[in-house]
N, C-alpha and C positions, 0 to 999 in steps of 0.2 A: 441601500443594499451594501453590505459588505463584504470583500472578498478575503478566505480565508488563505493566502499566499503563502504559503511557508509552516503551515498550520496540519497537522495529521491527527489532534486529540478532538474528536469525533464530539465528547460531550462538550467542550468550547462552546464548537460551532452549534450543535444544538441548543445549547441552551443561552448561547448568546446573539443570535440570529444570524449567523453568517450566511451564506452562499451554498448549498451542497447539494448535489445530481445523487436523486435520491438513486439506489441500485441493491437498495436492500431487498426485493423482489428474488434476487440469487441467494438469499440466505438456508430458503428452503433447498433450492438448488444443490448448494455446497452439503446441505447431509443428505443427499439421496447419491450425491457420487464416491462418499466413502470417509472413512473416520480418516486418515491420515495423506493429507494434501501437500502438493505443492504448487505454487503457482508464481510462477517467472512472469515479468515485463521490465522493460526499459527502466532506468534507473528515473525519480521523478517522473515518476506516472500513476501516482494514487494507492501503492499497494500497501502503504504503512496505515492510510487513513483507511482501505478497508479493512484490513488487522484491525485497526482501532473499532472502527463499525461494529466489530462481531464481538471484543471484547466486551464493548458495553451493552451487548444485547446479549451475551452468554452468561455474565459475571454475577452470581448470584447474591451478591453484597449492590448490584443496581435494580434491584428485581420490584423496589419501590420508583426508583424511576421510568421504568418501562413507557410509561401516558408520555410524561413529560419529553422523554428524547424519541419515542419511537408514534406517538403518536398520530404527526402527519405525515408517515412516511408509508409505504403500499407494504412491511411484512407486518403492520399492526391491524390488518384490515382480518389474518388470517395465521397469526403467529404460530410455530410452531412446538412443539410439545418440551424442548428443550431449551426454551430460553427462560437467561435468569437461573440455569441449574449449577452450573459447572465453577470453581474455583478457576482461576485466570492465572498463570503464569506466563508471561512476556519475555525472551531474550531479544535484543536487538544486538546482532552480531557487527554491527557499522561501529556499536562505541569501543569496539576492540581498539586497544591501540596496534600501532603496524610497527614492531618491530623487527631489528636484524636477526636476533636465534629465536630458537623455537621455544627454550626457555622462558625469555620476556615476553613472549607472545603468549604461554601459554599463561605467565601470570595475570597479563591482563587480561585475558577469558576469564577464569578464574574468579576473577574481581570482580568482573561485570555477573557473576554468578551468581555470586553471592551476595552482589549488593540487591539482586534481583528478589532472594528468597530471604531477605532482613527487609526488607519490603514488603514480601507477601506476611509474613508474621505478624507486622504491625496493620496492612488492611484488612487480614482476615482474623483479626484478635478475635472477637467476638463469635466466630465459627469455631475456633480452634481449641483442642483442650488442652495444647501444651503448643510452644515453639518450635519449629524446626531448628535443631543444635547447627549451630553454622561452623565450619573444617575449614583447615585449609585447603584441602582439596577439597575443589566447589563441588563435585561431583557424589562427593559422599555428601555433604553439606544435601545435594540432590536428592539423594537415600532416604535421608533424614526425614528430608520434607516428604515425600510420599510415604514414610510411615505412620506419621502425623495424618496426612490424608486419609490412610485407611481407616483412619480411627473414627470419620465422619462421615454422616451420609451424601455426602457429593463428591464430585471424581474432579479428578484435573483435564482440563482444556490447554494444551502448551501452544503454545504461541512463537515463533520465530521469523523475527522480521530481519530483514536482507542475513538471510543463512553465508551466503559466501562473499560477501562484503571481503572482511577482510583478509582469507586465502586468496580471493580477487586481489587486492591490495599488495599482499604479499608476492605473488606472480609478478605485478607489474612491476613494481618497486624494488624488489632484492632478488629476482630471478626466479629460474625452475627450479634449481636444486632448493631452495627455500621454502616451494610449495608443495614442494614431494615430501619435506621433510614433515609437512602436516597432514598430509593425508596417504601417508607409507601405512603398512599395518600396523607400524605400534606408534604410528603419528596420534597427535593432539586430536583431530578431528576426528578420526575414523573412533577413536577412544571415545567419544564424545557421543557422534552418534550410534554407536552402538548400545550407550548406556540409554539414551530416549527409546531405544528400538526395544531393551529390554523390558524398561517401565509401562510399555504398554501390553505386555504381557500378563493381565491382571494382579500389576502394581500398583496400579492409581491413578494410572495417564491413560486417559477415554479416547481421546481426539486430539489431535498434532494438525496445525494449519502453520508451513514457511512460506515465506517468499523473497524471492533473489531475481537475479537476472537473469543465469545463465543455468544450463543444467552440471555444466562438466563441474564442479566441486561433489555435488551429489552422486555423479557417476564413480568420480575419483574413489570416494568413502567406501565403496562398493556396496555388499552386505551390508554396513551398518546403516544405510539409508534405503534399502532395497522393502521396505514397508510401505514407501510414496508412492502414488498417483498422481505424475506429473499431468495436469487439469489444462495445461496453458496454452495448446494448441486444439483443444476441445471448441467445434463451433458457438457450442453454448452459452461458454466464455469470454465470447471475442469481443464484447462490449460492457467486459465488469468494470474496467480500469479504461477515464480516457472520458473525453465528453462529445457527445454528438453535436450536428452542425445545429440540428432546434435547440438543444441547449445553450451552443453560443448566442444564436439569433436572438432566444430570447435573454438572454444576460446584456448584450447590444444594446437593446433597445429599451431595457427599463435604463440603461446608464446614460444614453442618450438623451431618451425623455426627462431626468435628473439633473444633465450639463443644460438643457433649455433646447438643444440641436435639433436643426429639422431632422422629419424621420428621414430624408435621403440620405443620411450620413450608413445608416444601419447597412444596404448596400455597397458602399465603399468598406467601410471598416469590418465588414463579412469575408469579402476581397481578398481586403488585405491577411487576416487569421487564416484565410483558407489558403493563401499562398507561403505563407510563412510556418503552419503549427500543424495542419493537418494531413491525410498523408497516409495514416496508419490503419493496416488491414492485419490482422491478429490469424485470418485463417483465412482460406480461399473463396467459401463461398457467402464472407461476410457483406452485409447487403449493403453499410454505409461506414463509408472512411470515417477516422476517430481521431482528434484533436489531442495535441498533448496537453492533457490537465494543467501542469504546474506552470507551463508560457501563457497558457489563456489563464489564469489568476494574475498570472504577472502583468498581463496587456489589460485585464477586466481595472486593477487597481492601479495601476497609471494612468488608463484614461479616465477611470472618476475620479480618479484625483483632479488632475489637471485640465481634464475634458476636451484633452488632445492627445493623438498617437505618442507612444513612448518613444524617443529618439533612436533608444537600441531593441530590436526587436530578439538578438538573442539574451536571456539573460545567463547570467554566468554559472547557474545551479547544472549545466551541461557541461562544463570542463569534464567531469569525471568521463564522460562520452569520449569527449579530445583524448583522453588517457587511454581506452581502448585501442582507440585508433593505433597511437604510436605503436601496441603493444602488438596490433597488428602487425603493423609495418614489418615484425620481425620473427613473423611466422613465414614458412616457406610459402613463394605465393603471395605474399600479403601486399607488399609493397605497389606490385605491377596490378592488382585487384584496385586496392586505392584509387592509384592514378586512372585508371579505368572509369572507375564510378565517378573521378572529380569530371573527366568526359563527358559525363552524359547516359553512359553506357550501362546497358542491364544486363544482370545475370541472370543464367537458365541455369537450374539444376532438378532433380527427377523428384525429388523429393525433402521436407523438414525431417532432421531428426530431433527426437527427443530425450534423447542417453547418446553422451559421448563426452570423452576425458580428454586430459592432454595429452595423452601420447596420438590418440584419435587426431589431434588436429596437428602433430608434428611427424605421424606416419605418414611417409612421402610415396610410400605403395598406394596410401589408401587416399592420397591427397586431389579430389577430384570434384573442388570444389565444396562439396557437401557439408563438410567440419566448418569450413570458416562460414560458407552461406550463411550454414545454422547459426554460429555465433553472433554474426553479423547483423540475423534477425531479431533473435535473443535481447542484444544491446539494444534495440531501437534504432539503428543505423540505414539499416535498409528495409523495407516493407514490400508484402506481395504484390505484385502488378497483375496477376492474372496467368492465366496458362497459355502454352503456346496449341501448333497440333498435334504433337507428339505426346502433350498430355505431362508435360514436366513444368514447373513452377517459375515463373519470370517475376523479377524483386527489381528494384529501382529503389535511387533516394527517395524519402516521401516527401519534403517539401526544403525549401529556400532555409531553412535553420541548420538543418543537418547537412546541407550542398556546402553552406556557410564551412561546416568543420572540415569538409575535405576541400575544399580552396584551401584551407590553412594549412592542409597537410600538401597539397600541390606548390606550395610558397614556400614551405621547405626546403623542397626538391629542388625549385628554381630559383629564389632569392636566396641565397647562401650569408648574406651579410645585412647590418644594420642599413648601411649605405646604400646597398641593391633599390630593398624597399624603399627607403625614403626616396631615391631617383625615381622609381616604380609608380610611387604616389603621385610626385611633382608631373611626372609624365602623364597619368592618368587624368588629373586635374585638368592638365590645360587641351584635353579631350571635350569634357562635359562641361567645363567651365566657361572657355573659350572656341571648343568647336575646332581643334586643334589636334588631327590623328597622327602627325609627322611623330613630334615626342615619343609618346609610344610605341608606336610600329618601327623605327629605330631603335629605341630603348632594347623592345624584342629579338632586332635583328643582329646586334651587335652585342649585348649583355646574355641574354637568353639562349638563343640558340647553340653558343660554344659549351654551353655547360649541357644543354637539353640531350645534344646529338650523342652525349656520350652515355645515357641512360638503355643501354640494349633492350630494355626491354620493352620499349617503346614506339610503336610502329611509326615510323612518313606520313603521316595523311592528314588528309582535313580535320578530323576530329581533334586530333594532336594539337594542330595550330589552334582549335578553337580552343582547348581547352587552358593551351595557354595566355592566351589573351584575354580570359573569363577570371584565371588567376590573377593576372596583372591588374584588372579594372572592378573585380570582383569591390562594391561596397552599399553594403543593405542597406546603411544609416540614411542614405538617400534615395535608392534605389530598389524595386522589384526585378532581381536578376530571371532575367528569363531565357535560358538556355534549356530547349526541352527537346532537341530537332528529333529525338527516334521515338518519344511519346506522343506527339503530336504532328500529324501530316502539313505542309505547306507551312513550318514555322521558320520565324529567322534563327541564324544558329546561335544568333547575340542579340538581344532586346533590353537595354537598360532604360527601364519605364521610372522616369519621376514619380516618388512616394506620393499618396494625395496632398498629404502635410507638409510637402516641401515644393512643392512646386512656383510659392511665390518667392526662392531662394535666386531664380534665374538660371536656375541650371536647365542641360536641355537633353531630353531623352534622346536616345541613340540605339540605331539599327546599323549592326557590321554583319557582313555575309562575308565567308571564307571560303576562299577555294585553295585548292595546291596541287601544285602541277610539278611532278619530278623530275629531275636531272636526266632521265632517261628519254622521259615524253618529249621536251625539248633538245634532246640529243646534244648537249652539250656537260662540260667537266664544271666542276664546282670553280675549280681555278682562271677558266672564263668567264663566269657566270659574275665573279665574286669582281671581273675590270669592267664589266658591263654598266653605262647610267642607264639610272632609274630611266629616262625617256628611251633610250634603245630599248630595255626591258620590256614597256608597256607595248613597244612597236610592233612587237614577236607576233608573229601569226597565235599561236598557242596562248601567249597573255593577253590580249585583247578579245580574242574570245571569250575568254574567261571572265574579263572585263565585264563585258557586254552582258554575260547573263547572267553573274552576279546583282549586274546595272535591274533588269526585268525583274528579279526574284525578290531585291531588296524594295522595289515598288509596291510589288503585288503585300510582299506580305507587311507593310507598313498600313496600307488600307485593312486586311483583313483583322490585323490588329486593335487596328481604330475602332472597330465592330465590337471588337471584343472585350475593352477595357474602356468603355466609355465610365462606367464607375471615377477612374482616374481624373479626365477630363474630356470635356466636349470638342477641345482645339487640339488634340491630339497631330505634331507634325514633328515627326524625329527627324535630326541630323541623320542622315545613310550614307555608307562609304560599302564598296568593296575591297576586300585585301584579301590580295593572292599572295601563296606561298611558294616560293621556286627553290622546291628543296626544302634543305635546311639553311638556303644560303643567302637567300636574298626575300626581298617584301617589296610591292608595290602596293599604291591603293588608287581609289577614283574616288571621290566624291560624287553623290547620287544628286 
């Protein structure tokens, strides 16, 4: 079997036998919901290879391979009346380059235009009774071509993959005023789309299928894109893009059965995908979470390759995600949202929206969570968890890959220098390596804290302490971080479970339970607190308490554990410590 990793030209893999979850079954779908689509998901999630899907199944220059690419797939069983009709025209708005004016920008559009349609001239010679005359303005160049089209009996099909790519881009990278300048009224884009919007006014363009990430580029355009049916939060939808858990299972276990492995491995290595990649619920009342595509290729061809786990379970095609993040950070809101969710902590809001721009998400009247949620979801960052009883929508991280990028953004906030981290590391090591909590719960108390205390918007409490010690010790390459305490009842609030594949390293799984106990519960000033030893500290009536049933809690849920991840291993005994938080000012621990 081979996996097609990096791979979105659909006849490839058809006709070289790669790997591919078939979902052409939505093809009829997609024209019963309307001639001009949009459809958003997380950046690396499949939406270019179904783009490719339909062009090869629409494009009437493939209409002799039909058998050949569609024939063991379910829409040949019952095709429908329009495929193989339509001429195919493709933009892919990602090859834009991201320049500083709006100038260079628009010549790189431009370019990519018209490299598009001296493209289509030469695939579709043979339909065509003349060339479309290519302009410098690709747009006329666009003219051109649908006058030529009219000239034949078949319509255009337009195509546009990742639509807001690079006004995305351009946001992040050169600011607002940069992105306003493209989609103002007599901006680049709104120019842009308003000419597609007129071409389909019996010009020559049938059907318009984009797809992007987010909707705000589309809102922004306004009228000129106001012809879409954003499709993306349709339940019908919610498993076009993205592979299910029996599609993993069974990608598993022919690659298994391939490496020579017993079949128990297919269990563990289920496991582990389903802790690391999957996660993702598209609508509320989708019935099974959804793996992100582009990491299960990258885990499927690492481990036939080498027919062991891949050492980095994130691969690096998610930076552009990191890139949101930041871009969050500097919306109003954004930052203390962040740091929330590197917490643990879920958001409620009443409702998804589907249309909203950037002013939408930098009105601070209307700032009420709603804009960023939606963004948030839009990116793939966060996923629905269910409703509460109020009847309003609750999102969480979806899995240990994306918890991965906000530790990175919480290591921001707290490691401030080169030196921090590498102390940070050496600390952590001789935790897991040595069994060794002093290092870091120092490091914490005396590095950490003085930078922490001065973040206002950041509560005193337990969760706080946890999540900064999740940053500190936070590392996949070894480890299944397991910090889940308000999604799962009786969990520890820190479980560093040894990877299967690493376990003969000698490193040792680790169970820490936090508590924190304020300046005020023990009635005492920071400036006592701070001449106090650590053994007068533990003496306290209030820290020893605290001790004690930290002591119970870290027991209990070490065994319920062991229940639970025997996949991992049968000898399951983590190192357990308690550490209480006194304030912001001081740290004990026990060993369990």
């Amino acid at each position: 079997m081979k996996f097609p990793y990096g791979t979105s030209d659909f006849y490839k893999i058809a006709t070289q036998g790669y790997y591919y979850a078939d979902r052409t079954q939505y093809i009829r779908l997609m024209e019963e919901m309307g001639d001009y689509l949009l459809f958003l998901r997380p950046r690396r999630f499949g939406k270019s290879l179904w783009l490719n899907t339909l062009k090869n199944y629409y494009d009437v220059a493939r209409k002799d391979d039909f058998e050949q690419l569609f024939g063991n797939l379910a829409i040949s069983k019952n095709p429908t009346q329009t495929r193989n009709s339509y001429f195919i025209l493709t933009f892919d708005f990602s090859c834009v380059e991201i320049e500083r004016t709006p100038k260079e920008v628009r010549a790189s559009l431009f370019e990519h235009i018209n490299a598009v349609i001296e493209g289509f001239n030469k695939d579709y010679a043979a339909f065509l009774p003349e060339k479309a005359e290519i302009s410098d303005n690709a747009l006329r160049s666009f003219k051109n071509l649908l006058s030529v089209v009219r000239q034949t009996q078949h319509k255009l099909y337009l195509m546009i993959d990742e639509y807001d790519s690079f006004a995305n881009a351009v946001l992040i990278s050169y600011g607002r005023q940069n992105y306003e300048n493209l989609v103002r009224a007599d901006g680049l884009l709104r120019y842009v789309f308003r000419e597609i919007k007129s071409a389909t006014s019996g010009l020559g363009v049938d059907r318009v299928f984009a797809t992007g990430v987010t909707p705000v580029v589309m809102s922004d355009v306004t009228s000129g894109a106001n012809i879409f049916d954003n499709i993306s939060l349709d339940r019908a939808c919610s498993e076009l893009c993205g592979l299910t858990e029996s599609e993993v299972e069974k990608a598993l276990k022919t690659i298994i059965k391939e490496c020579g492995l017993a079949d128990s491995f297919v269990k563990g290595a289920l496991a582990l995908m389903q802790t690391y990649y999957q996660g993702y619920y598209f609508h509320q009342r989708q019935v099974e979470k959804i793996f992100n595509p582009t990491l299960c290729l990258y885990f499927f061809k690492k481990f036939k390759r080498e027919c062991e786990y891949p050492e980095e379970m994130l691969d690096a095609n998610l930076a552009p995600d990191a890139d949101n993040l930041r871009y969050i950070k500097g919306l109003p809101g954004g930052e203390k949202l962040l740091w929330e969710l590197s917490q643990g902590k879920r958001i409620t809001t009443t409702k998804l929206i589907n249309k909203f721009g950037l002013k939408d998400m930098f009105n601070q009247k209307r700032m009420d969570l709603t804009f960023l949620t939606s963004f948030l979801w839009y990116s793939g960052i966060i996923s629905i968890a269910g409703k509460n009883k109020k009847g309003s929508l609750i999102f969480d991280v979806p899995n240990l890959v994306i918890h991965g990028l906000f530790i990175d953004e919480a290591k921001d906030i707290l490691l401030t220098d080169s030196l921090a981290r590498n102390d940070a590391l050496n600390a952590s090591a001789k935790l897991y390596e040595d069994g060794e909590i002093e290092p870091v719960v120092k490091f914490v108390e005396q590095r950490i804290y003085p930078v922490f205390s001065n973040r206002d918007y950041i509560r005193a409490d337990e969760l706080s302490v946890k999540a900064i010690f999740l940053a500190i010790l936070f590392e996949d390459r070894f480890f299944i971080m397991e910090s889940e305490r308000e999604r799962r009842k009786g969990y520890p609030d820190l479980a560093m479970i040894v990877r299967p594949d690493c376990r003969q390293n000698g490193i040792l799984d680790v169970i820490i339970e936090f508590k924190y106990i304020s300046l005020s519960e023990m009635k005492i000033t920071g400036e006592q607190i701070r001449k106090m030893t650590d053994h007068a500290l533990c003496a306290t009536d209030k820290v020893k308490e605290k001790l004690e049933q930290g002591k119970k809690q870290a027991v209990r849920y070490a065994q319920d554990l062991k229940n639970e991840i025997q996949f991992v291993s049968d000898d399951f005994a983590p190192a357990k410590w308690v550490v209480v938080s006194v304030g912001f000012e001081r740290i004990v621990w026990k060993k369990v």
